[in-house]
ZAMARGU-4260 file (C-alpha; in steps of 0.2 Angstrom, whole numbers, plus 5000, padded with zeros to 4 digits):
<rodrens>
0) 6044/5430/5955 | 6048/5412/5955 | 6058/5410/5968 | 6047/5418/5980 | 6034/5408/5971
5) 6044/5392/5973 | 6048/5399/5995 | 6027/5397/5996 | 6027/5380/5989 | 6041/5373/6000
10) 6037/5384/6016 | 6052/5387/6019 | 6067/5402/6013 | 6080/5399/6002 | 6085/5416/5997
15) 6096/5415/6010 | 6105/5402/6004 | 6106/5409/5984 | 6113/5428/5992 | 6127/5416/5998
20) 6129/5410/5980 | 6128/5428/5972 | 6143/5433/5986 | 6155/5422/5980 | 6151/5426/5962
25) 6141/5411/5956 | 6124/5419/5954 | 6121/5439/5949 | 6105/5446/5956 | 6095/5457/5945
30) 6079/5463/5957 | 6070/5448/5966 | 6077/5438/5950 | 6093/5425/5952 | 6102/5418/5936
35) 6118/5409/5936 | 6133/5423/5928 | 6139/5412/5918 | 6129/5396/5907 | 6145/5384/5909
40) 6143/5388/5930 | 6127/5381/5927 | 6130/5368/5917 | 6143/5363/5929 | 6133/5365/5944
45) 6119/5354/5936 | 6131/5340/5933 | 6137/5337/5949 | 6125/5333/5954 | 6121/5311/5954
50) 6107/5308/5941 | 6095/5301/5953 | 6096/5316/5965 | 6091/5329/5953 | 6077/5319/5947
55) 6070/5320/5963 | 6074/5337/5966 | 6065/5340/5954 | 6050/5329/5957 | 6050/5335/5972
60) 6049/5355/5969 | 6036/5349/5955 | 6025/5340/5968 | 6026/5356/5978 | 6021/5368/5965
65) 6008/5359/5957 | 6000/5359/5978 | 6001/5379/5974 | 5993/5379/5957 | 5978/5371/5963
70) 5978/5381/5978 | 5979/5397/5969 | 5973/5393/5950 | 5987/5399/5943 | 5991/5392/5925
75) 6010/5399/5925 | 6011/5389/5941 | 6006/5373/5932 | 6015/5374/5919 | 6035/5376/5930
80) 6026/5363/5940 | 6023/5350/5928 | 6035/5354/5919 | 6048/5349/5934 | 6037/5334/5938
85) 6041/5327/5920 | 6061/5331/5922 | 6060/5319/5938 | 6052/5306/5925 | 6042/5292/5931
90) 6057/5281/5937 | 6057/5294/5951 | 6041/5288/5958 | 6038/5279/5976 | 6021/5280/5979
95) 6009/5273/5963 | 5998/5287/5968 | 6007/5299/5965 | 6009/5294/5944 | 5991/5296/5942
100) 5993/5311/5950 | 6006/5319/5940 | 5998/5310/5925 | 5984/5321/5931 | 5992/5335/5930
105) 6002/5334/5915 | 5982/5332/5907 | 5976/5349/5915 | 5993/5358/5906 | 5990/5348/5889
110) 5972/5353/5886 | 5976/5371/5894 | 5991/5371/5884 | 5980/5367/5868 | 5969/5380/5874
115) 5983/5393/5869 | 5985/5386/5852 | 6001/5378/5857 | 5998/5362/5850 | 6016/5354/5851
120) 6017/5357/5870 | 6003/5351/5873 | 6007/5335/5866 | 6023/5333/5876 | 6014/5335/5891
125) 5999/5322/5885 | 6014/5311/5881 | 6022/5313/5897 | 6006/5311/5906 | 6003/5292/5898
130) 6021/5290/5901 | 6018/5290/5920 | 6002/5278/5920 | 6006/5262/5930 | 6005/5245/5922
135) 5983/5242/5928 | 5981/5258/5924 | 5964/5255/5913 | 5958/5246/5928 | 5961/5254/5940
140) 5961/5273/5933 | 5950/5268/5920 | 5943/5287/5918 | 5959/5298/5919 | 5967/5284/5906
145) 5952/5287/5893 | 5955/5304/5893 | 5973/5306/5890 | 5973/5294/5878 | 5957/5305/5868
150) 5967/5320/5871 | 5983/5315/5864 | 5975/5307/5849 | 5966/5325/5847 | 5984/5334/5850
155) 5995/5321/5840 | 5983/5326/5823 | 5983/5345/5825 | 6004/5340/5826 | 6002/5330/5811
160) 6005/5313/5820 | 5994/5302/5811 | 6005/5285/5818 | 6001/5292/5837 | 5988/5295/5832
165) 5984/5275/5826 | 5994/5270/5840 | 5983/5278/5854 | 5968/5272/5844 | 5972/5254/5845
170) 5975/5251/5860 | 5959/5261/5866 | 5951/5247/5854 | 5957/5236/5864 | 5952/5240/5884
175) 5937/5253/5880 | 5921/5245/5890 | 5908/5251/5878 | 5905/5258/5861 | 5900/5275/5866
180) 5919/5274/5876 | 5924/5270/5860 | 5916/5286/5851 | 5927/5301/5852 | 5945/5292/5847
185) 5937/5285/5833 | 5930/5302/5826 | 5948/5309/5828 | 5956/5294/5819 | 5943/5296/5805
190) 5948/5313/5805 | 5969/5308/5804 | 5963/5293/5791 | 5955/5308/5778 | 5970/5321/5782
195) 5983/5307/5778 | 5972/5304/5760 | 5966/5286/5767 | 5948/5289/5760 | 5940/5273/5760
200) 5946/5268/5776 | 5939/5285/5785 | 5923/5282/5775 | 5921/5263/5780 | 5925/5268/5797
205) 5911/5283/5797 | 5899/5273/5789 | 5900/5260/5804 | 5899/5270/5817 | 5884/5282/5811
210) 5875/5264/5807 | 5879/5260/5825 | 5871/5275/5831 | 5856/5273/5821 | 5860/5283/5804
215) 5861/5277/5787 | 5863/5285/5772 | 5852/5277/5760 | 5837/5281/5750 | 5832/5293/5737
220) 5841/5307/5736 | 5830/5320/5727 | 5813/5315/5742 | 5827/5318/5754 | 5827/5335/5749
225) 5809/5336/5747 | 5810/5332/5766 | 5822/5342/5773 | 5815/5358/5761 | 5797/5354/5771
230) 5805/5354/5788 | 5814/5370/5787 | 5795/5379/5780 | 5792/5380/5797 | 5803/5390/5802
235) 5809/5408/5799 | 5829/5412/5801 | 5824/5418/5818 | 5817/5404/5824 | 5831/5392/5818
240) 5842/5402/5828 | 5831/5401/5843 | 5829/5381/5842 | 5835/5370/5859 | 5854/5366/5860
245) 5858/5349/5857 | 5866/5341/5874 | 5864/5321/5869 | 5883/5315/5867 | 5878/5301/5857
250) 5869/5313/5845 | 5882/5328/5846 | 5895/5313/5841 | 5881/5309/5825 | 5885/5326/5819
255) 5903/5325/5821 | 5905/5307/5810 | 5892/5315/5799 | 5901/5330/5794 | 5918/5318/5793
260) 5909/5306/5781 | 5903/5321/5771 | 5919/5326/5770 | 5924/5308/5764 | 5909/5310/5751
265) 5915/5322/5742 | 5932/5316/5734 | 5925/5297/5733 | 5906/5297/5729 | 5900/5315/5726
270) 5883/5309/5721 | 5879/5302/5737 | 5888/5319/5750 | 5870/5329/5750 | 5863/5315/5759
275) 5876/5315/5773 | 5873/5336/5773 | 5854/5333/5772 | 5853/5320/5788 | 5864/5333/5797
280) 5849/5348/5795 | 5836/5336/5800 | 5845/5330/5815 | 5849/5345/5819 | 5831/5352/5817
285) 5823/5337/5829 | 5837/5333/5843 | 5842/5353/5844 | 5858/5362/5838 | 5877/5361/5840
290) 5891/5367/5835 | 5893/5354/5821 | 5872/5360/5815 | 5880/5376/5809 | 5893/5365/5797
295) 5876/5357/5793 | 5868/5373/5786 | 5883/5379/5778 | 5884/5362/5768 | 5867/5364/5766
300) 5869/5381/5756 | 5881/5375/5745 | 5873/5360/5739 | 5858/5374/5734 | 5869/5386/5727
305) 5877/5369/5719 | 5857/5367/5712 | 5858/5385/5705 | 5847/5391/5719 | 5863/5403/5723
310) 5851/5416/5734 | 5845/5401/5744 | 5860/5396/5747 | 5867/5411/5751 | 5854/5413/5765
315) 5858/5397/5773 | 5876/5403/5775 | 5872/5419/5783 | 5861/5409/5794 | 5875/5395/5798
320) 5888/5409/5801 | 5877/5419/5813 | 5874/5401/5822 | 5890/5399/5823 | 5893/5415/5831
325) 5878/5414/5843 | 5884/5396/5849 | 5902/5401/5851 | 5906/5385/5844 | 5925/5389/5840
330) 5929/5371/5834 | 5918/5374/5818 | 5917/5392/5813 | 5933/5389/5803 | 5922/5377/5791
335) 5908/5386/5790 | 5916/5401/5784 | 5926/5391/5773 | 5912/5383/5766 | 5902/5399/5766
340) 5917/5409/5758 | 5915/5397/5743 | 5896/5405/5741 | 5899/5421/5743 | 5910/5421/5729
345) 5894/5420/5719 | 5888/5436/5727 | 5899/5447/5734 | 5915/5453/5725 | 5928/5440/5723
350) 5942/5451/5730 | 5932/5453/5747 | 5928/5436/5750 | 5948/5434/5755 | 5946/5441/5768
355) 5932/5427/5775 | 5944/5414/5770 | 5960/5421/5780 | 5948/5422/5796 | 5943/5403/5794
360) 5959/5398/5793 | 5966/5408/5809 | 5950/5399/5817 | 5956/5382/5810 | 5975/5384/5815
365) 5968/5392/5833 | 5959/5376/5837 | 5971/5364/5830 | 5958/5360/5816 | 5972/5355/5804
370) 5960/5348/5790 | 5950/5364/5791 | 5965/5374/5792 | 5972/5367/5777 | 5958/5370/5767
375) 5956/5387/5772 | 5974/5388/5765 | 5968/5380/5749 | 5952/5389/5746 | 5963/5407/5748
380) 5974/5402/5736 | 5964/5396/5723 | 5953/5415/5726 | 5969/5425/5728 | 5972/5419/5709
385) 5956/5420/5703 | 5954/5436/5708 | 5969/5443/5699 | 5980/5443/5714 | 5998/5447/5707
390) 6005/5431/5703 | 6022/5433/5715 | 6010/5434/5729 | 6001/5420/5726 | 6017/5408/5720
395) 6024/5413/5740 | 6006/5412/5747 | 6007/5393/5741 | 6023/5389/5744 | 6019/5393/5764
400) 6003/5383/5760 | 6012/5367/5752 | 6026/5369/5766 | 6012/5369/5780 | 6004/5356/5774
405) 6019/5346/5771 | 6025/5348/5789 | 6006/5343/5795 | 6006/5326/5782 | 5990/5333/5774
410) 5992/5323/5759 | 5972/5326/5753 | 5976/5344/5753 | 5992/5343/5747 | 5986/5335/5730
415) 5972/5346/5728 | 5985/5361/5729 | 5999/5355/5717 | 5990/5358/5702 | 5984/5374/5703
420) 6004/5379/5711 | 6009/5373/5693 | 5999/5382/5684 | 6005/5398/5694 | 6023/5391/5688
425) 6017/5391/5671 | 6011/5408/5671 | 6029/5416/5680 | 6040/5404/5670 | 6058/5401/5676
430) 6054/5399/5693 | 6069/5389/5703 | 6063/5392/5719 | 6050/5378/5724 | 6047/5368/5740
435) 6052/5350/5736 | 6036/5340/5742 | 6033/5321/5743 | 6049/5319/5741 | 6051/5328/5722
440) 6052/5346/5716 | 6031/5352/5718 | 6033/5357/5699 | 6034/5341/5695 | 6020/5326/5692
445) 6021/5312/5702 | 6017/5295/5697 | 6009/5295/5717 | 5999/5310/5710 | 5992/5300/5697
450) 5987/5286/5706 | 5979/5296/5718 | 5968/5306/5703 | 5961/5288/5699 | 5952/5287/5714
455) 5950/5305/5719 | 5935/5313/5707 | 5936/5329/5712 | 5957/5328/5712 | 5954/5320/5694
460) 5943/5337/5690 | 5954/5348/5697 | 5970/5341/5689 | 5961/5340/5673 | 5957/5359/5672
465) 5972/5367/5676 | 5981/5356/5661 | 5967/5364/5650 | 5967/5382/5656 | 5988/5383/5652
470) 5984/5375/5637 | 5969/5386/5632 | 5981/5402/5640 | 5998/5397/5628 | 5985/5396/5613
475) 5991/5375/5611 | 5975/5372/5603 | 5979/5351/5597 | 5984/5348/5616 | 5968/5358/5622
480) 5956/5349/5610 | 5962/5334/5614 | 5961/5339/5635 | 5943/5344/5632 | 5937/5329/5625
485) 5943/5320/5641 | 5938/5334/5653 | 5919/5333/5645 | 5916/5316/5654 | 5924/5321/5669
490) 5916/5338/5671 | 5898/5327/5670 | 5903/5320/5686 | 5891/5322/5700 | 5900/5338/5713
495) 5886/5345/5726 | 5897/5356/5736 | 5900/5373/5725 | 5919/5380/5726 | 5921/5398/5717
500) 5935/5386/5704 | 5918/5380/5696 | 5913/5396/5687 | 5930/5397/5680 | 5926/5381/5674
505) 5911/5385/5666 | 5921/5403/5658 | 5935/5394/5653 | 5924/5379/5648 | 5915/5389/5638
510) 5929/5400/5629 | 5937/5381/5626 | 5922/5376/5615 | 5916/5392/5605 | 5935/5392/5600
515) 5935/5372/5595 | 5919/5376/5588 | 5926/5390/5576 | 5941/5376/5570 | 5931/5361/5568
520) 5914/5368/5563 | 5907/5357/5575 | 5890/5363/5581 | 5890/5351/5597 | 5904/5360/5602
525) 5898/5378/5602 | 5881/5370/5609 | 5891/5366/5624 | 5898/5385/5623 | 5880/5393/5625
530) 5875/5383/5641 | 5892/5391/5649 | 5883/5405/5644 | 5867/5403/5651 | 5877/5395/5667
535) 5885/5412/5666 | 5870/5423/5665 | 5863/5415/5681 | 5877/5420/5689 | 5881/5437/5682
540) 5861/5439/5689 | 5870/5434/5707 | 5885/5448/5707 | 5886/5458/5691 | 5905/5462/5698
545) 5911/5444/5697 | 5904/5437/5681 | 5898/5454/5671 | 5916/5454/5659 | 5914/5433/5657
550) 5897/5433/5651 | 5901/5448/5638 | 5917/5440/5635 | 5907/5422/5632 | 5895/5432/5621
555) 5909/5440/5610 | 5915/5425/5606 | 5897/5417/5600 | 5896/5431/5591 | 5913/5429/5584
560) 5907/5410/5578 | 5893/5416/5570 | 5902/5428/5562 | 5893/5442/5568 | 5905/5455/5568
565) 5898/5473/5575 | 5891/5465/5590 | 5908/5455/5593 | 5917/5468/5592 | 5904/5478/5606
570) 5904/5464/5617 | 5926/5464/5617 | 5925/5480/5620 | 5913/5477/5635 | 5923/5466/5642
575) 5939/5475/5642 | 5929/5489/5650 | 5919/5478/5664 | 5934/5468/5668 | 5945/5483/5672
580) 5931/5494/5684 | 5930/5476/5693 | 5949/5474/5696 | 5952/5457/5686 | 5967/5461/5677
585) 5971/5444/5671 | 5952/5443/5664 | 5956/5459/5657 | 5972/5454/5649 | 5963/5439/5642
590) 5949/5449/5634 | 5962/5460/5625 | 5971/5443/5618 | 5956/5438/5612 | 5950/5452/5606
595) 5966/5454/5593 | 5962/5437/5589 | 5946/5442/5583 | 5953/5459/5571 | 5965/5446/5565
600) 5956/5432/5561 | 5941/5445/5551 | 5957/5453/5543 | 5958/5467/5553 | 5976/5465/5557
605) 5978/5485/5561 | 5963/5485/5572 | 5971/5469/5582 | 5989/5475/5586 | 5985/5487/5601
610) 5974/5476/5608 | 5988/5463/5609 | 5999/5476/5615 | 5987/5478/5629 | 5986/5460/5631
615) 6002/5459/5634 | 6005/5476/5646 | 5991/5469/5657 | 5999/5451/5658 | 6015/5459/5665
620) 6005/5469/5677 | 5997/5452/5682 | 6016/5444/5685 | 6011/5430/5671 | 6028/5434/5664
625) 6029/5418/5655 | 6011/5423/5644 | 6021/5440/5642 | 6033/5432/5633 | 6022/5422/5622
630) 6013/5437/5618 | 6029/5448/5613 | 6035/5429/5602 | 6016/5431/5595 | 6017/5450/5591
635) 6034/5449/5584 | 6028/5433/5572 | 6011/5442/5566 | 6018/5459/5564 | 6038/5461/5565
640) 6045/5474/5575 | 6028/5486/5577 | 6026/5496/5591
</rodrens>
């Protein structure tokens, strides 16, 4: 119990003295446990006491139970013990020895606090720990002072502090003896700076320090490849897994700024991510792995599978996830199998991979990996809706996502959600309930938002699409033709990283084109339709489940352009069929619709009307109650009151 606990710290009894207490009716006894009977007894007994005497009551039973916790190794001791020492406060102190001790201590509860996932405690007791360093603290506890400060900086971002998190940085900057002293607050501001959506900043700042160590990202992308393809020859999946570990600080700090810089890449200058993920491979394969070499490897088969080389890259990721594993590196096993969950969408069904994304984002949120954790969040929205999720499910998955990532300030994930939320929105219809983020309703475009796109490629993609798609959906084809024409130029944007939302591009892409093809008679347009299929094909080769339905749906609608009507109408049909055995209801629903189209539009208005019915039955099943609607307005509109 505590109070017996509390007896071996002080070395002396005072049960004696609280039986006395519980006599006269103050305390009740239940067991060896004493608690006051009543709160305001408490609160009164507490008060009487003078300010400065229970501070040091405290501080004083702190003092004595934090002798016990080292004695014994007992974390629950630690924790009552610090937790006393920090209700005495620093004021209480006498002798300067004893704050670096109690900062000391307050650093062995944060870090095992953090330990537990409990990042908000652990912050208090970082906070508190700085709190009781003395004025020459740097010089004088030079050590202990580096290390709260790196810890708090670490804690303050998986809280979503991003000024403490500047704060601690700064002055850091301004006593650290060394650059290598310098290293690890820096990597954990450049991870706040790209959380908070300050891009150029993180990437100025990574950019610095990996040419400080030696590393620059320069030269020819495609021998850099050429390289890194000749390295890994060598070696069989075996024997990467069996190469040295990497123990160099300096070098284990190179892979964290190069997987931050990477990350920075990606939404500023796509073209030029691969190389950051190339140098991470190499180093990796001639100082030894890490932790961080298993993002390398994941990023690796994505920026193959990006290629079109899908198996490849699908081996690297079973080969970073199993390194992972082996290494027990907990700190990047989130990202790996986000990143990893993002290729195996183009092999294994789509309704499976889910479950990878929900085990990288406990993984992130267990580590206090924030950014990893949000785009964990992101990544299993965008696959719950893909995937045919029902659309109720998905608008409450990311209302918990956009609410998460509000309370944690990750702005960059933030805007790369919003768009896709709308589009959910736009699919239900009449939806009241919706979180209110930066500072507006999140059904609502900000002119924030728009800035932001300017800068952000892959925002400016993402943003684009999803204005195309409800277009393309509610059958507003002047607002679609127009949208594609802009989206075009910004779908030729470089992207090396692949994301299970770009073969929906290329389906909804290609759908987009054969049908402004068909209205415009404008053969560039339907040219751009049969590379979607082609794109298509090489991935219906990777996972006939995933992408069967969209390469026969791609091919009904060629054939509906070229006006060749038997194998149109087979393909619909095979489409219908392939989407409903593979449990994509919404794909299915959109075959049906465009299928009717196809009766009608070859004056075969008969043949079309239970196809639309369908449509419609399977877009309620979906939850798009919105599209429901439009279909029924449609129906009505093409063929009365018809059943």
């Amino acid at each position: 119990s505590y109070i017996e606990t509390l007896e071996r710290a002080l070395q002396k009894n005072i049960r004696d003295d609280l039986d006395v207490a519980v006599a006269k009716g103050l305390l009740d006894k239940i067991g060896v446990e004493y608690r006051f009977s009543h709160d305001r007894i408490q609160e009164a007994t507490y008060n009487m006491m003078e300010d400065g005497t229970r501070r040091l009551f405290h501080f004083t039973y702190g003092l004595s139970l934090a002798s016990l916790s080292i004695e014994e190794e007992c974390d629950g001791i630690l924790f009552i013990a610090v937790n006393q020492l920090n209700l005495g406060g620093p004021a209480i102190v006498q002798d300067p020895s004893q704050s670096f001790t109690v900062a000391g201590m307050n650093l062995r509860a944060g870090k095992k606090a953090m330990e537990m996932s409990d990042f908000k405690t652990a912050l208090s007791y970082l906070n508190h720990g700085i709190s009781f360093l003395r004025d020459r603290h740097w010089e004088d506890h030079y050590d202990l002072s580096l290390e709260l400060f790196e810890v708090a900086a670490k804690c303050a971002l998986s809280n979503g502090d991003h000024k403490r998190v500047s704060l601690l940085f700064d002055q850091v900057l301004e006593v650290a003896h060394s650059f290598e002293d310098k290293l690890e607050i820096t990597y954990t501001y450049v991870r706040s700076l790209l959380t908070s959506s300050c891009l150029g900043e993180a990437l100025t700042k990574g950019l610095y320090v990996l040419n400080e160590l030696g590393i620059v990202l320069s030269g020819d992308l495609d021998a850099l490849l050429v390289e890194t393809k000749s390295m890994l020859a060598e070696y069989s999946d075996e024997q990467l897994l069996s190469l040295p570990v990497m123990t160099d600080e300096k070098k284990l700090m190179a892979m964290k700024i190069l997987s931050r810089t990477q990350t920075c890449l990606i939404h500023t200058n796509p073209k030029s991510q691969p190389k950051a993920t190339l140098h991470m491979v190499q180093y990796s394969l001639r100082h030894g792995m890490s932790g961080l070499s298993s993002v390398g490897f994941v990023l690796y088969g994505s920026f193959l599978a990006c290629l079109g080389d899908i198996p490849a890259g699908y081996r690297y990721v079973k080969i970073a996830i199993k390194l992972a594993e082996k290494l027990n590196a907990i700190g990047s096993i989130g990202e790996v199998l986000a990143v990893g969950s993002q290729v195996m969408g183009y092999v294994e069904p789509l309704q499976s991979v889910n479950e990878v994304i929900v085990r990288s984002l406990e993984c992130g949120l267990a580590v206090g990996s924030i950014g990893n954790a949000m785009l964990s969040c992101l990544m299993n929205t965008v696959c719950a809706f893909w995937s045919g999720k029902h659309l109720s499910l998905v608008k409450s998955n990311v209302d918990d996502t956009l609410r998460l990532m509000s309370s944690h300030s990750t702005l960059v994930w933030i805007l790369q959600t919003l768009p896709l939320y709308r589009t959910v929105l736009a699919m239900i219809g009449n939806v009241d309930d919706v979180p209110i983020i930066l500072g507006s309703r999140s059904d609502i475009e900000t002119e924030k938002e728009r800035k932001m796109s300017e800068t952000n490629l892959h925002l400016l993609k993402v943003v684009h699409f999803n204005k195309l798609y409800v277009g393309f959906i509610f059958r507003r084809y002047d607002e679609v033709k127009q949208l594609a024409v802009a989206y075009d130029a910004i779908a030729s944007l470089p992207f090396n990283t692949i994301l299970i939302s770009h073969c929906m591009h290329v389906f909804y892409g290609g759908l987009i084109n054969f049908w402004i093809a068909r209205k415009t008679m404008d053969v560039s347009w339907f040219d751009r339709g049969e590379r979607a299929i082609e794109k298509m094909r090489s991935y219906a080769d990777c996972s006939s489940w995933n992408f069967q339905n969209k390469l026969l749906l791609l091919q009904a609608e060629q054939c509906f352009y070229l006006e060749d009507i038997e194998s149109a109408k087979r393909f619909y049909d095979a489409a219908i069929l392939s989407a409903q055995e593979h449990k994509f209801v919404h794909e299915e629903a959109l075959a049906c619709e465009l299928a009717g189209h196809f009766m009608l539009e070859s004056g075969e208005g008969r043949a079309a009307l239970p196809y639309f019915l369908l449509a419609q039955k399977k877009y309620r099943e979906w939850g798009a109650y919105a599209k429901e609607e439009n279909m029924k307005t449609y129906i009505k509109e093409q063929f009365g009151n018809s059943k």
